[in-house]
N, C-alpha and C positions, 0 to 999 in steps of 0.2 A: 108399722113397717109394711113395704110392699115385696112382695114376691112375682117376679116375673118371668116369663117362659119367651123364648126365642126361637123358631125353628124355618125361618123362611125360608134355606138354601141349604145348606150341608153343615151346619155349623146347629148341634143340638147345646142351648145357652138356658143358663135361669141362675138368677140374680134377689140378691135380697138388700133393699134400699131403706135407708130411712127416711120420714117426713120433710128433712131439712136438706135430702138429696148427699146424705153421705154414703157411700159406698160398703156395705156390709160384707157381700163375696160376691162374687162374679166368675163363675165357671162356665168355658168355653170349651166342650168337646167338640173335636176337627174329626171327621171323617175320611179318612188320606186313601181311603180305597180310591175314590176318585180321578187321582195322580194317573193310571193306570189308561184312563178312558181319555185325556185330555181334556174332559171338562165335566163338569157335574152330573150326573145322570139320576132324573126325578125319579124312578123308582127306588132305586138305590137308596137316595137319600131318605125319601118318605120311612123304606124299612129298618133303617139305621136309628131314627128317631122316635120309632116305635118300642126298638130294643134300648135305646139309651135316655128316654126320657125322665124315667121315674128316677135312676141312680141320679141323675146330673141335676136334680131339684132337690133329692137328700142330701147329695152333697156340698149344694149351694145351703142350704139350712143349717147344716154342722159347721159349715165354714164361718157360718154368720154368729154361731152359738146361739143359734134359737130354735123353737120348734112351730108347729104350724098352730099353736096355739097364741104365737106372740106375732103373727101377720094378722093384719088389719083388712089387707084387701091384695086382690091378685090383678095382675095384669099380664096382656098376651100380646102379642104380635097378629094380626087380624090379615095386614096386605102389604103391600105385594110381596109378589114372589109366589114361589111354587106350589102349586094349589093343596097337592098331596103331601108336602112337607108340613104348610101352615096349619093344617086340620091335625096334623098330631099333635102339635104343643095349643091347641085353642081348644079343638076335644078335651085335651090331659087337663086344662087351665080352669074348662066350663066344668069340669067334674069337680073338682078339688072345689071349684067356690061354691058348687050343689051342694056335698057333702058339710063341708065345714061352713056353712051359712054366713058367706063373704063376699062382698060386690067383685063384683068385676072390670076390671076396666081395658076398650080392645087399644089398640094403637096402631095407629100405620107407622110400616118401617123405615119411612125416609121423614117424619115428625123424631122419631127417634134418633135420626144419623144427628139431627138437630140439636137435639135435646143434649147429646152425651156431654157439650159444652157446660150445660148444668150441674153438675154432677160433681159434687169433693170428695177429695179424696187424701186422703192425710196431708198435708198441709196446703192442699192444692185447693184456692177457693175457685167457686164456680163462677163462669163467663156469663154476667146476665146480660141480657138486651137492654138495649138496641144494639144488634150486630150486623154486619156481612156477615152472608155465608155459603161457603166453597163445598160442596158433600158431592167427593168422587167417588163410585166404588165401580164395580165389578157391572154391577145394571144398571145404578144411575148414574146422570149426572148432571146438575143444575145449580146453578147460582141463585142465592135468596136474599130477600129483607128481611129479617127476623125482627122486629117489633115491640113482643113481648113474648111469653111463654105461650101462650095459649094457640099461635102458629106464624106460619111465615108466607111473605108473597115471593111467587118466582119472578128475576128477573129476565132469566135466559135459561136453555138447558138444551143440551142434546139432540140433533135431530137424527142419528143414528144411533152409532157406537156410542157405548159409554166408553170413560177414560180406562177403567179396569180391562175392559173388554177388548180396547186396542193395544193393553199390554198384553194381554193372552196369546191376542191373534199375532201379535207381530214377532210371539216371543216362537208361538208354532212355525211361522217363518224363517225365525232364526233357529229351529231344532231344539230349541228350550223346553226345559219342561214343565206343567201346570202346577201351580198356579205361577202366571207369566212375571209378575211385575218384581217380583223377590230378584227373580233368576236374572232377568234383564236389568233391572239396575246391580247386579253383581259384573254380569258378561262387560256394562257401561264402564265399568271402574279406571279402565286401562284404554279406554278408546276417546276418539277425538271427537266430539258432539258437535264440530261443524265441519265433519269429511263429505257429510252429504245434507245437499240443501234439501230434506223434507218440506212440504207444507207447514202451514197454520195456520192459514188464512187471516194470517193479521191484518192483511189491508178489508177484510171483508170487514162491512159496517154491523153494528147489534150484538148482542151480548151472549146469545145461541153458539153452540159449540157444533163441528161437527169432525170424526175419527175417519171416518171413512174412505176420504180421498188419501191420506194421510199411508193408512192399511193398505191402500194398493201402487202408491210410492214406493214401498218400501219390498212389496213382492215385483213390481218391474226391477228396481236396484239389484234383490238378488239373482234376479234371470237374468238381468244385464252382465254381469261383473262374471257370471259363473260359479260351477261349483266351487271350484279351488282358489277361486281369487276373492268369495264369498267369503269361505272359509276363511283364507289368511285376515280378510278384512272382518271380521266377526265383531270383534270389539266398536269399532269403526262405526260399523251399522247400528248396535245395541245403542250406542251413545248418542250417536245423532237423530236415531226413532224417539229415545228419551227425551232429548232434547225439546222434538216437535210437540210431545205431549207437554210439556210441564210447560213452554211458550204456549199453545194453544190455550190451556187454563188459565194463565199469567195474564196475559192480555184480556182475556174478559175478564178478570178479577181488578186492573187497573182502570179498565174502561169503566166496570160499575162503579168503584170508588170514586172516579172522578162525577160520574152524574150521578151519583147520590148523595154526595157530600160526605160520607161514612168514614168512621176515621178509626171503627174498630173492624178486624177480621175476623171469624172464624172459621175450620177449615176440618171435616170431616169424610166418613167411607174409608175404606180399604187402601186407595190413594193415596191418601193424605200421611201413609206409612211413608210415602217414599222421600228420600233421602234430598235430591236435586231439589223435590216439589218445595218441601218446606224453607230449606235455604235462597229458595229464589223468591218465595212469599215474604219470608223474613226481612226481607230487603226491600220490603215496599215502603217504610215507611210510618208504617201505623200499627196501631197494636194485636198483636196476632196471638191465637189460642190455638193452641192443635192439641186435642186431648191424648192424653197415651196410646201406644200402638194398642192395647187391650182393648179400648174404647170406639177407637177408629173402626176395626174392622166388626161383623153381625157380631152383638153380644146382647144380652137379657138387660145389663146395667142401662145402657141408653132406653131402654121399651119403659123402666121402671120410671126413668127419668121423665120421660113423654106423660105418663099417669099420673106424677105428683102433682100436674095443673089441668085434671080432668074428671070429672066425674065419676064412679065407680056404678055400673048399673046395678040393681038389686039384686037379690036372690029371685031366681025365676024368669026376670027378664034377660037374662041373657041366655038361654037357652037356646034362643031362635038363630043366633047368631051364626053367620058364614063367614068362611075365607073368601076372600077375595084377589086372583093373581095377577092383576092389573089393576090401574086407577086414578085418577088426577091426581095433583100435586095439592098437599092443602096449600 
């Protein structure tokens, strides 16, 4: 069995998997101080996963009914993401496999948003390749080929904003509170998603996304309309900003399918929670995986999933090892 540690962002995870990718436990502690600041603050986080890491791998052990005597080998979260966060669960991860004389194996965190597709879970069998795949979250976001286990080619991805990131933003436009995309697909529920024509750039050519023009549509809109007419229109706005994001994704998820020939999906990140997204995916046509909301958003269970088709470095060689808070796409 593997045991994994997760701490890229504010979310302190560790997970304990089995050889065939079934799901043992998966415990995610949220850090909701953050709420407070309107978005994640790296100090913070880094000390929060200092104080919670040890409990949050005991507890992932008990959940699993095993002890660290019945883990084979560890795995960590290496990149990206926040440099002083990733060092505490890869410190805590490189210790644990010192002591208890157990490979290690590191993982970047968007091979993981990947992987969680792998992953069963009580009757749920896992999505092997050859897939698409859709992985929105909060920092990334890119379309892939997925191939086999071992990694993926990117087709397109982001040249700004990620998709999470222009829920955040759009949602602090609308007076919503962090994290955005929960609160704004709530505020959408009751409003019209074509009162206002946002962007998408669907006439633009290539499979590249971009949030950014989109985010400042949406802050002219409200300085147009005013406070009180902003207000009454609330919903209005939620809906149709929604709207633009799940179209912006949709259309290069249609556009790859059609020049790849791909006639399976998968669809991943924080994102992929959202409610619109997946009913408008659903509808494309071809067979769609979207793992549970638990899976979607940072957990240990996809890090562990990433290691079951990687090598585990020895004892000792992995000592050297850094974090890393950027980095190509594999």
């Amino acid at each position: 069995m593997i045991l994994a540690i997760e701490t890229s962002c504010d979310d302190t995870c560790a997970a304990v998997v089995t050889a065939d990718g079934e799901v043992r436990s998966n415990v995610i502690s949220s850090q909701g101080i953050h709420d407070a600041y309107g978005g994640v603050v790296p100090e913070i986080a880094s000390r929060h996963h200092l104080e919670r890491c040890t409990a949050v791998v005991d507890d992932a052990l008990r959940r699993a009914g095993v002890t660290l005597d019945g883990i084979e080998r560890i795995a960590v979260t290496q990149g990206p993401g926040l440099v002083g966060a990733l060092l505490v669960g890869l410190c805590h991860a490189k210790a644990l496999a010192a002591v208890r004389g157990l490979p290690l194996t590191p993982v970047d965190h968007l091979q993981g948003h990947v992987a969680a597709n792998f992953l069963r879970i009580g009757d749920r069998e896992p999505f092997a390749p050859p897939f698409l795949c859709l992985i929105a979250s909060g920092g990334h976001t890119f379309l892939a080929h997925v191939a086999d286990h071992d990694g993926f080619t990117v087709l397109g991805r982001t040249l700004d904003d990620a998709a999470g990131e222009a829920f955040d933003k759009g949602a602090r436009l609308l007076g919503l509170p962090f994290p955005g995309g929960p609160h704004l697909q709530r505020a959408a529920q009751d409003g019209d998603p074509g009162a206002f024509a946002f962007p998408t750039a669907a006439k633009v050519a290539g499979l590249d996304l971009s949030f950014s023009g989109l985010k400042t549509a949406l802050l002219y809109a409200v300085r147009d309309l005013g406070e009180e007419e902003a207000r009454r229109r609330h919903a209005d706005l939620a809906a149709s900003y929604q709207h633009a994001i799940v179209e912006t994704l949709a259309v290069r998820v249609e556009r790859a399918l059609r020049e790849t020939g791909a006639t399976r999906l998968a669809i991943g990140g924080g994102v992929a929670a959202n409610g619109p997204l997946r009913e408008r995916l659903s509808a494309l046509g071809v067979a769609v995986n979207v793992p549970p909301v638990e899976l979607c958003t940072d957990n240990a269970a996809m890090i562990a999933a990433a290691a079951l088709h990687r090598p585990g470095l020895p004892v000792g060689a992995h000592l050297a090892l850094d974090a890393y808070p950027t980095g190509t796409l594999a």
